[in-house]
C-alpha positions, 0 to 999 in steps of 0.5 A: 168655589164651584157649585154644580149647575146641575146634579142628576141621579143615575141608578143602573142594572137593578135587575129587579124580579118579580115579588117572591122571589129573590134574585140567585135566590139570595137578592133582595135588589128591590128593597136595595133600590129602595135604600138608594131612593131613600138617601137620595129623599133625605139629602139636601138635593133636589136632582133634575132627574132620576136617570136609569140606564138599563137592566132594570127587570132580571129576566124581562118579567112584566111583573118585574117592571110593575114593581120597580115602577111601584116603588119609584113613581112615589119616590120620584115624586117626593123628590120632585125629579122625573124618572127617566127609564132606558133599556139593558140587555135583561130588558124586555122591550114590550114588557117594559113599555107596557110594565113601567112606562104604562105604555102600549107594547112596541119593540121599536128601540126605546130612544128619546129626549129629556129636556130638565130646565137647560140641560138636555138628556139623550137615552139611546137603546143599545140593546139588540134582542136576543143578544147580551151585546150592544150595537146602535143601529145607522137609524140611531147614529144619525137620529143622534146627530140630528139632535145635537146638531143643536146645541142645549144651553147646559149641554147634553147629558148622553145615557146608554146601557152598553159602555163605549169604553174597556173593561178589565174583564174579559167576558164582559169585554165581549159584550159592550157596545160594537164598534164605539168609533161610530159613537165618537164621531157622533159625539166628537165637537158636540155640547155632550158633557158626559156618557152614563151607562152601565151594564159592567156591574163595577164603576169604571170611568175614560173618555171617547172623543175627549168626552168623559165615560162613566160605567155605573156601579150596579144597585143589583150585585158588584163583578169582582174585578180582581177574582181568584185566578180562572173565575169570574165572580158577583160580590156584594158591595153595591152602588149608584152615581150622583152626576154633577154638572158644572158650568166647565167640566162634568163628574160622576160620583160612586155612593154606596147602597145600603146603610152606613156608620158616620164616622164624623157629622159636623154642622155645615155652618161649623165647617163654613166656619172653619174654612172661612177662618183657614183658606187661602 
């Protein structure tokens, strides 16, 4: 039987608003982010990290990001798994820094290293200002390569918020990352065990340079990958991902937010028992 080695956590494009208002006036995504940090405190889990990966303020408010960091600090620390922020194109770079890492404001690309026991996380910032597009700069590329030029003893998990691969629809096609051949030369023979990102708003996985892709669901709202004919349309239907490394592959799983009916409950020492009885 495989366990994981390590299982992470990621939430992405919680499009969190400043307190009063609601996002397209019918979202409350703060209290969904709370549902998803809730289950994640109940479970009988203890992830290496809390990944989030980009699109965190709707409109790059600063009020935004204190409320959304009001909420995860404390959640964070009951889980006892770090919180680690990356940017999106809503995102603010100055307000983000100063709002939810308590930083001083900087509009430099929000890049770093996370090192959770043996496994290493990269954050790249994929976001261009003043545009809803992804690019990562030469200056990135090779910040990149340096860093995986040594290898982790658990391997890398690498996070951005543009994702490298196809979507099935077409304005957002149009906004994922430039040139991701870039990206996979990078990445291409590396200890990269798997690319988190998100920005698409519907769950979507493939592979660059043999590396495993996930397109995060969104916390906020879901795009509806099937809509009436000449529309686009956000639904509600909303997710987050439990990432889970295992000593050869890596996978990413789709969890729904918000409350959910049982349909069955049986006692983990019932069901070992019954396999033991019935494998093989």
């Amino acid at each position: 039987m495989r366990t994981p080695r390590h299982t992470l956590v990621q939430f992405s494009d919680v499009h969190i608003v400043p307190e009063g208002e609601l996002l397209m006036g019918t979202l409350d995504t703060l209290t969904q982010m709370g549902h998803a940090l809730d289950a994640v405190e109940s479970a009988d889990l203890a992830p290496a990290a809390l990944l989030f990966t980009g699109d965190l303020a709707d409109t790059g408010d600063v009020r935004a990001y204190r409320r959304l960091r009001a909420l995860v600090e404390p959640a964070a620390a009951r889980i006892g798994a770090p919180a680690l922020f990356g940017m999106g194109n809503h995102d603010n770079r100055e307000a983000f820094r100063e709002g939810l890492l308590g930083t001083e404001p900087g509009d430099a690309p929000h890049d770093f290293v996370h090192r959770a026991g043996d496994v290493r996380v990269i954050v790249l910032d994929s976001t261009t200002p003043g545009s809803h597009g992804g690019a990562l700069t030469d200056d990135q590329l090779a910040w990149l390569r340096a860093e995986l030029a040594q290898p982790a003893p658990a391997g890398t998990v690498l996070a951005l918020h543009h994702p490298p691969i196809p979507t099935p629809l077409a304005f957002l096609e149009r906004l994922s990352l430039k040139d991701p051949e870039r990206l996979a030369e990078a990445i291409a023979g590396t200890d990269v065990r798997i690319v988190l990102t998100g920005h698409n708003h519907h769950a979507t996985c493939g592979a660059l340079a043999g590396v495993p892709v996930w397109a995060a669901p969104a916390v906020a709202y879901r795009a509806d990958v099937f809509p009436p004919a000449g529309t686009y349309q956000g639904v509600t239907g909303v997710g987050y991902t439990r990432v889970d490394l295992y000593e050869d592959c890596a996978t990413a799983t789709f969890v729904p937010v918000g409350p959910v009916e049982a349909v069955y409950h049986y006692e983990r020492a019932k069901v070992d028992r019954y396999l033991a009885a019935h494998e093989g």
